[in-house]
C-alpha positions as CSV (number, residue, x, y, z in Angstrom):
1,X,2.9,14.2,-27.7
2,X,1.4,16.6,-25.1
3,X,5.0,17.3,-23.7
4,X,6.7,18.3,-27.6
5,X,3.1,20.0,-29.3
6,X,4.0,23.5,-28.5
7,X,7.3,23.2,-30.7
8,X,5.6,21.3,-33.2
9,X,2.9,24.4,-33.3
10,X,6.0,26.7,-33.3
11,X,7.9,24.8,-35.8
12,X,4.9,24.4,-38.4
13,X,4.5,28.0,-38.3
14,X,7.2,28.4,-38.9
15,X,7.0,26.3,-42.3
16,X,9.5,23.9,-40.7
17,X,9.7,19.8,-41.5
18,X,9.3,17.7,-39.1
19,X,10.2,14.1,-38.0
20,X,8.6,12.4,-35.1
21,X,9.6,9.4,-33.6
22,X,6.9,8.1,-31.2
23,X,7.5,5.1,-28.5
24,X,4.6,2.7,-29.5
25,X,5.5,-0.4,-27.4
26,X,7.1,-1.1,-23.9
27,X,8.6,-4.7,-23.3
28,X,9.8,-5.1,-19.7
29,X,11.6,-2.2,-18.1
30,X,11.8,1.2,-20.0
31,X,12.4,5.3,-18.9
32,X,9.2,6.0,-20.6
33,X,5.8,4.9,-21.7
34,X,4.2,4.4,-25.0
35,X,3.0,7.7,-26.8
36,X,6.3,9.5,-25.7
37,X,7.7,11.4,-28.7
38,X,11.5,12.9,-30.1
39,X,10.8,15.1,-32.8
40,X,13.2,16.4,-34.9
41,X,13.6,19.4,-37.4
42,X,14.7,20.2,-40.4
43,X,17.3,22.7,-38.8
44,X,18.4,19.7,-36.8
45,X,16.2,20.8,-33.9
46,X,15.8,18.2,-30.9
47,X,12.7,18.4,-28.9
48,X,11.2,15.3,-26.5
49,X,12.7,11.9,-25.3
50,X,11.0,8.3,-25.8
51,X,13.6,6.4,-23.6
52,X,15.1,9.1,-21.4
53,X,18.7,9.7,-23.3
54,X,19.3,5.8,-24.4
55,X,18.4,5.6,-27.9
56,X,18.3,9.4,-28.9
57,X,21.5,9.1,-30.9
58,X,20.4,6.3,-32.9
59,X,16.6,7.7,-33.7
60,X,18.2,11.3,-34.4
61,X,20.5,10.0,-37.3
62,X,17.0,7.5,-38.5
63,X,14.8,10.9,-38.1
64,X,17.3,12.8,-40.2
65,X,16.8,9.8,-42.8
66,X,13.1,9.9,-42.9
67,X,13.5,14.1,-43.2
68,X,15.9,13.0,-46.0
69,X,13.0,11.5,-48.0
70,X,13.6,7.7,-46.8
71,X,10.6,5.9,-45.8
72,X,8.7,5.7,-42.1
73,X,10.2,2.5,-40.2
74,X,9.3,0.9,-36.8
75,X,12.6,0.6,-35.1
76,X,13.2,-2.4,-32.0
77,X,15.5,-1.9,-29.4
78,X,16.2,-4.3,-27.0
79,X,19.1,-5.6,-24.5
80,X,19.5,-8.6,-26.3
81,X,20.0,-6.5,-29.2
82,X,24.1,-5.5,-29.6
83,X,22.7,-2.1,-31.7
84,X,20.6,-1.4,-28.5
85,X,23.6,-2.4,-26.4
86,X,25.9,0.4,-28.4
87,X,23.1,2.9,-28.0
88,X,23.3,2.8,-24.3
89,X,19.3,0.7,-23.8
90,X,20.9,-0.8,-21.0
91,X,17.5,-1.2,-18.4
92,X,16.8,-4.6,-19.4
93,X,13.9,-3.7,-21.8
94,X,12.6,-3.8,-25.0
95,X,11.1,-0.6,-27.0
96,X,9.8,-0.1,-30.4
97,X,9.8,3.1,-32.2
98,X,7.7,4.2,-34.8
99,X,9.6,6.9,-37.2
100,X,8.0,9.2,-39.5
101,X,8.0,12.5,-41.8
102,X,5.2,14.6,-40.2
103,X,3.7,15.5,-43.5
104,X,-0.2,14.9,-41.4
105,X,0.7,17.7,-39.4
106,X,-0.4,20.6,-41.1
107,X,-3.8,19.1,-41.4
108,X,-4.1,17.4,-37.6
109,X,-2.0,18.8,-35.4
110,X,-4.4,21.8,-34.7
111,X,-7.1,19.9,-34.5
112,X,-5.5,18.0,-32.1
113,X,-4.1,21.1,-30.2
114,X,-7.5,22.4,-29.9
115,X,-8.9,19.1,-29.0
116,X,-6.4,18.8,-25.9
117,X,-7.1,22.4,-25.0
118,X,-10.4,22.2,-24.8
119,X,-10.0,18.8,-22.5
120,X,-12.3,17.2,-25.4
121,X,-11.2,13.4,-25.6
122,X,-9.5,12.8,-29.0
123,X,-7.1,9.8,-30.2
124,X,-4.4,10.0,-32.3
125,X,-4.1,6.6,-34.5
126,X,-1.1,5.6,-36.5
127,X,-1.0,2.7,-39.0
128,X,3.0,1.4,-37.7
129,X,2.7,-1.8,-40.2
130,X,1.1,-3.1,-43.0
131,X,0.4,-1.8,-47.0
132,X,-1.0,1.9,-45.8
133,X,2.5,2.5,-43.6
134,X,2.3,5.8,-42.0
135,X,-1.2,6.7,-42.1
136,X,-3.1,8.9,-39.7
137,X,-6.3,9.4,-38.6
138,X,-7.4,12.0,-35.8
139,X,-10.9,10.6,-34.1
140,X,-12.9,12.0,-31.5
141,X,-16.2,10.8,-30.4
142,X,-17.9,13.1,-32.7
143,X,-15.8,12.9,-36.0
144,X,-12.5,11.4,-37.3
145,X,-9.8,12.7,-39.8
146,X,-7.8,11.4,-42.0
147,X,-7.8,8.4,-43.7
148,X,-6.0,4.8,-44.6
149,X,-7.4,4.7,-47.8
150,X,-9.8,1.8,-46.7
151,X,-12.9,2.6,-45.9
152,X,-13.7,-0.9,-44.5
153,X,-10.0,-0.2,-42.3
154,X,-10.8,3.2,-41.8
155,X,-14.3,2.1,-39.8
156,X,-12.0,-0.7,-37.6
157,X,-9.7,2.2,-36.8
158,X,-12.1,4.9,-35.7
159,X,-14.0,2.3,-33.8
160,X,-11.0,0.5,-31.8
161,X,-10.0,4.5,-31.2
162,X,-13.2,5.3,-29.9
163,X,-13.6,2.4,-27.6
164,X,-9.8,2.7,-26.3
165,X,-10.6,6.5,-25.9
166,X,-13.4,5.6,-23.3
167,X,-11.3,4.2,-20.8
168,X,-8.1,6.6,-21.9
169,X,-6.3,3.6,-23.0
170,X,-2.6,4.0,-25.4
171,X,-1.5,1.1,-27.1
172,X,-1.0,-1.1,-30.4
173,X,-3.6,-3.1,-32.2
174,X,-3.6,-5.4,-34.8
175,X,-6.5,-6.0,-38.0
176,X,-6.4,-7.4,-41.1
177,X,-6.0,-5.8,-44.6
178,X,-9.4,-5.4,-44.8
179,X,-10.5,-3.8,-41.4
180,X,-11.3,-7.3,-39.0
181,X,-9.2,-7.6,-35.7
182,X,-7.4,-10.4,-36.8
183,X,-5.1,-11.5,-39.1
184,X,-2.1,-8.8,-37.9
185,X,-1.9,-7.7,-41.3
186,X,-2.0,-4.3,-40.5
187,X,-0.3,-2.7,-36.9
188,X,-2.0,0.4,-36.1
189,X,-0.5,2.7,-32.6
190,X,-3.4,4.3,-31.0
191,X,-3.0,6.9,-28.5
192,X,-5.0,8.2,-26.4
193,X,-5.4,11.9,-25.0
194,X,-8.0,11.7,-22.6
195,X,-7.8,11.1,-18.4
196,X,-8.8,7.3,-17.5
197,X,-12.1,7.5,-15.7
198,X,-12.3,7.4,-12.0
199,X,-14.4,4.8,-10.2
200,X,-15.3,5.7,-6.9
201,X,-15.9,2.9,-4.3
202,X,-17.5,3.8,-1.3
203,X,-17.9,1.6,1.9
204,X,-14.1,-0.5,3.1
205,X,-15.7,-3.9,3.3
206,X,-14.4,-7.3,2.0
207,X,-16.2,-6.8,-1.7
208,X,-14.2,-3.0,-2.1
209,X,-11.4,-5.1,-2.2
210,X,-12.3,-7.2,-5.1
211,X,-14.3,-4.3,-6.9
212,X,-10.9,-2.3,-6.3
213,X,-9.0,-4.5,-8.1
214,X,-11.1,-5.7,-11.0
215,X,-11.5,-1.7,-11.3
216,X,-7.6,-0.8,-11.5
217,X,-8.3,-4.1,-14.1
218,X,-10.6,-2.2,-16.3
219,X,-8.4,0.8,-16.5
220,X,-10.1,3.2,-13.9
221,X,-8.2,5.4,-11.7
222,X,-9.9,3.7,-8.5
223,X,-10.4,6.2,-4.9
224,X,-11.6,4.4,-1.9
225,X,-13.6,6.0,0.3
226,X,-14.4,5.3,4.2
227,X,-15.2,7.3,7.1
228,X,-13.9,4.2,9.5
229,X,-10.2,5.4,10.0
230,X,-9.4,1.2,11.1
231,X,-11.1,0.2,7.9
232,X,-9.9,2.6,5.1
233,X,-6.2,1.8,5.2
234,X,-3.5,1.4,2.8
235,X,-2.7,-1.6,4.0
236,X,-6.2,-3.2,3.3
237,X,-6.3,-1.6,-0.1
238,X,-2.8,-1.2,-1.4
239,X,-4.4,-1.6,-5.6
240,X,-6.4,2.0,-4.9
241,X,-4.7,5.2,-6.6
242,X,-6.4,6.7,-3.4
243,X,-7.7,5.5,-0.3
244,X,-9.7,8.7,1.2
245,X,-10.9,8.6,5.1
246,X,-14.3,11.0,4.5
247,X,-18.0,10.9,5.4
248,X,-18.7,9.7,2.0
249,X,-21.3,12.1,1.0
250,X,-18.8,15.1,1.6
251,X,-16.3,13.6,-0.2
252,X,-18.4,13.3,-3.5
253,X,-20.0,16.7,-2.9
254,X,-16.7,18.0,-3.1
255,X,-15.2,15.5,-5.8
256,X,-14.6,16.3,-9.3
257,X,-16.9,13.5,-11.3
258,X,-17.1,13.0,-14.8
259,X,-19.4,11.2,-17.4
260,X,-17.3,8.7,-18.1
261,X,-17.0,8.0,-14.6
262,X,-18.3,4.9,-12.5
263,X,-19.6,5.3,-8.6
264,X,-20.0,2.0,-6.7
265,X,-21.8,2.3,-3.3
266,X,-21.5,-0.3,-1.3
267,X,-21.8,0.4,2.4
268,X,-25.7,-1.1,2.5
269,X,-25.9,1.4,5.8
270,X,-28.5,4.1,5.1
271,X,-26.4,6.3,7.4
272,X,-24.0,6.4,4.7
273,X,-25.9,5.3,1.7
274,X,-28.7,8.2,1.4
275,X,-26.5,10.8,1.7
276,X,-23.8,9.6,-0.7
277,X,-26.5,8.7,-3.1
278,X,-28.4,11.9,-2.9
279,X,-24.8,12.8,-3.5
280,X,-24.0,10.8,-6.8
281,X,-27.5,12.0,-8.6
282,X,-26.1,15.5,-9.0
283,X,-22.7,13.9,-10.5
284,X,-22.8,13.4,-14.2
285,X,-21.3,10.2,-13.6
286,X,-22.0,7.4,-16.4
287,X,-22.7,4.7,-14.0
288,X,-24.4,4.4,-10.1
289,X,-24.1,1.7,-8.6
290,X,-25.8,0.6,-4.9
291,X,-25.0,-3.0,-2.8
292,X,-27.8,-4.3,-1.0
293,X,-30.6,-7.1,-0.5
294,X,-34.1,-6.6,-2.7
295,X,-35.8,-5.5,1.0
296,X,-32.4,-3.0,1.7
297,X,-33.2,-1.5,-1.9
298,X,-36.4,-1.3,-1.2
299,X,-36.2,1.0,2.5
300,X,-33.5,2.9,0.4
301,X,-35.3,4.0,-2.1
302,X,-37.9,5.0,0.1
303,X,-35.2,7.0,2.1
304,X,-34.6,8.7,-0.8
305,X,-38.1,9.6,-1.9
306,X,-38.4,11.5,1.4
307,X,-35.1,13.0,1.3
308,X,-36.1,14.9,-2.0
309,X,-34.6,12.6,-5.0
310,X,-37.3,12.0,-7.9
311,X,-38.2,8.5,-9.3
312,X,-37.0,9.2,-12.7
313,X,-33.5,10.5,-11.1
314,X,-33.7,7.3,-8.9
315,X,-33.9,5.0,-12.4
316,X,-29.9,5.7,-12.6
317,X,-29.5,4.1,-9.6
318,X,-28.3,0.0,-10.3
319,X,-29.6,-2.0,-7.2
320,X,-29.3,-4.4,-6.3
321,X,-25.7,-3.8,-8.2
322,X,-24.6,-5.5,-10.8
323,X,-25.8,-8.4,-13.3
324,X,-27.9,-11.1,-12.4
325,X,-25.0,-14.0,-12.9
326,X,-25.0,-15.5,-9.4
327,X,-22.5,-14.5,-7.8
328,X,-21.9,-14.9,-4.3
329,X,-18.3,-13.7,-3.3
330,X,-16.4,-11.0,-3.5
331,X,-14.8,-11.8,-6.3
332,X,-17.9,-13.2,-8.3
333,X,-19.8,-9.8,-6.9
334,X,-16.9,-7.7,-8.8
335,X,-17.3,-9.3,-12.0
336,X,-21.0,-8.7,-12.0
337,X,-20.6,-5.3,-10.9
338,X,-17.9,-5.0,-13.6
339,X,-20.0,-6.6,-16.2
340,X,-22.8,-4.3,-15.7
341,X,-20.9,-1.4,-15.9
342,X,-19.5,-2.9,-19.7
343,X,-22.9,-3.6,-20.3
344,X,-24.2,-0.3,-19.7
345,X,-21.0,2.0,-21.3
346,X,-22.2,-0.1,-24.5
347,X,-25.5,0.1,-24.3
348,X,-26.0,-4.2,-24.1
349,X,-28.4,-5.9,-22.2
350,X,-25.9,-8.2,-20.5
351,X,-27.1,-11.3,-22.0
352,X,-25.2,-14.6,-23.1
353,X,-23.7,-13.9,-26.3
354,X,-24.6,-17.7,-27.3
355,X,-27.9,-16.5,-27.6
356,X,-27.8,-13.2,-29.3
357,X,-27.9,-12.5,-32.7
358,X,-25.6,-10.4,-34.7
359,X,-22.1,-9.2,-34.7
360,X,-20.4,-9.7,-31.4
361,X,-19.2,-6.0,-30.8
362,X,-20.6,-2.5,-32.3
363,X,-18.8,-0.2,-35.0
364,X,-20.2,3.0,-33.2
365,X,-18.9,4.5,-30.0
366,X,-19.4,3.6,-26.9
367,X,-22.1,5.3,-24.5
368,X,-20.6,8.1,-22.8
């Protein structure tokens, strides 16, 4: 949507319809990735690609339909498929297609203009199946627009958006008539138009490597960070978006952080831990994470103390890191670092869900 919303600006002001045809699922190998949008005009217009020149043909002619007054369809094209064969999808994957009459964008597409502008988080969600076909809402942290003409759907939708928004996630979910995520009965395309959060992993020991990876897991644009040159190496951690061979505490004083972001110290050398932690406390980062033994913790935080951090700043710090599941390897170590983090982003206290009362997951928004 981002790469076709100035001519959809210039073609509603210019009182023009519009179709949209919006990539909403990626099977296998495909050009492009689900949110990518062809929109069509009412003059015949072209702007935008959702599988780089295959299918165009095809969803110009269904686009011109919909414009026509026919009804929105999801469309499947795949190589198994002869239509998708004659249409040139010939990368060995299947994509699905959501076509529509843009009749919502009068009403939403300035909001979401503004909301993309602005670089305030806001998710665009799309009902692609199901009795309330075509429907729209527009939902930011703060508000949502639009509706399905459910409320009980209405508060699933806004609440799956929200949490997907968190981590900047795009993709399709499925709920039942009636709002519950189950059933399938209704198919709703939610896309995202925020940045994933960044988690930053400090110290290129044995547990990076697993916090790395359950990281990229979670959705977060991971950066390593080492000043060992031998240690901070692609080759050691090949799942990090970036591997970064800094003094740690320069790096983050110079590092763009964000409040949805996660910072994960785990160098349990006070060489490198004060400073990157005196570091971290002027971030507004969402979650601050430190390695290290109750008696480590302990000399830190005293460390810190004398190098100027308050106790009420040094409540944000989590050490020892992570929730108290015992864990012991890497591996286990990531998940309780992982869990935490979870835990904290929706404000849980990280218990066994056996014994807690209550619906299993919240209709608000996550903590951000």
């Amino acid at each position: 949507m981002r790469d076709v919303l100035n001519q959809l600006e210039a073609w509603l002001a210019e009182g023009r319809q519009i179709a949209v045809a919006t990539l909403v699922q990626v099977h296998k190998s495909a050009p492009r990735q689900p949110g990518a949008v062809m929109a069509v005009s009412d003059r015949g217009e072209v702007v935008g690609s959702v599988s780089g020149g295959c299918v165009e043909s095809a969803l110009y002619e269904e686009a011109t339909a919909v414009l026509g007054g026919a009804p929105p369809r999801l469309l499947t094209y795949g190589i198994a498929d002869d239509q998708a064969f004659e249409v040139g999808l010939t990368c060995g994957g299947t994509i699905r297609v959501f076509v529509e009459r843009a009749d919502w964008a009068p009403d939403l597409l300035p909001r979401l203009a503004e909301a993309i502008r602005a670089e305030r988080p806001a998710a665009l969600v799309t009902v692609t199946a199901g009795p309330c076909l075509g429907a729209k809402l527009l939902v930011t942290a703060e508000e949502s627009h639009g509706t399905t003409g459910s409320p009980d759907l209405d508060q699933a939708l806004i609440a799956e958006a929200r949490a997907m928004l968190t981590m900047g996630r795009t993709g399709d979910r499925q709920f039942g008539a009636a709002g519950e995520a189950r059933g399938a009965e209704v198919s709703a395309f939610i896309e995202s138009f925020s940045p994933p959060p960044r988690m930053f992993v400090f110290g290129a020991i044995d547990f990076a490597s697993a916090v790395v990876r359950i990281g990229k897991f979670l959705g977060y644009k991971v950066i390593l960070c080492d000043a060992r040159p031998v240690f901070a190496t692609r080759a050691r951690f090949p799942e990090a978006d970036e591997v970064v061979v800094r003094w740690p505490h320069e790096f983050l004083e110079e590092a763009e952080v964000g409040p949805r972001d996660a910072i994960c110290v785990l160098t349990h050398d006070s060489k490198f831990d004060v400073p990157v932690l005196l570091a971290a406390l002027k971030t507004p980062a969402a979650y601050i994470g430190a390695m290290g033994s109750r008696a480590t913790h302990e000399r830190r935080y005293r460390e810190l103390l004398e190098a100027g951090a308050s106790p009420e700043e040094l409540k944000r710090i989590s050490s020892p890191i992570g929730l108290d599941i015992g864990g012991r390897t890497p591996e286990e170590t990531a998940v309780s670092i992982a869990a935490e983090i979870i835990a904290l982003r929706y404000s849980r206290p990280g218990g066994r869900l056996a014994d807690r009362p209550g619906p299993i997951h919240l209709d608000q928004a996550p903590v951000t």
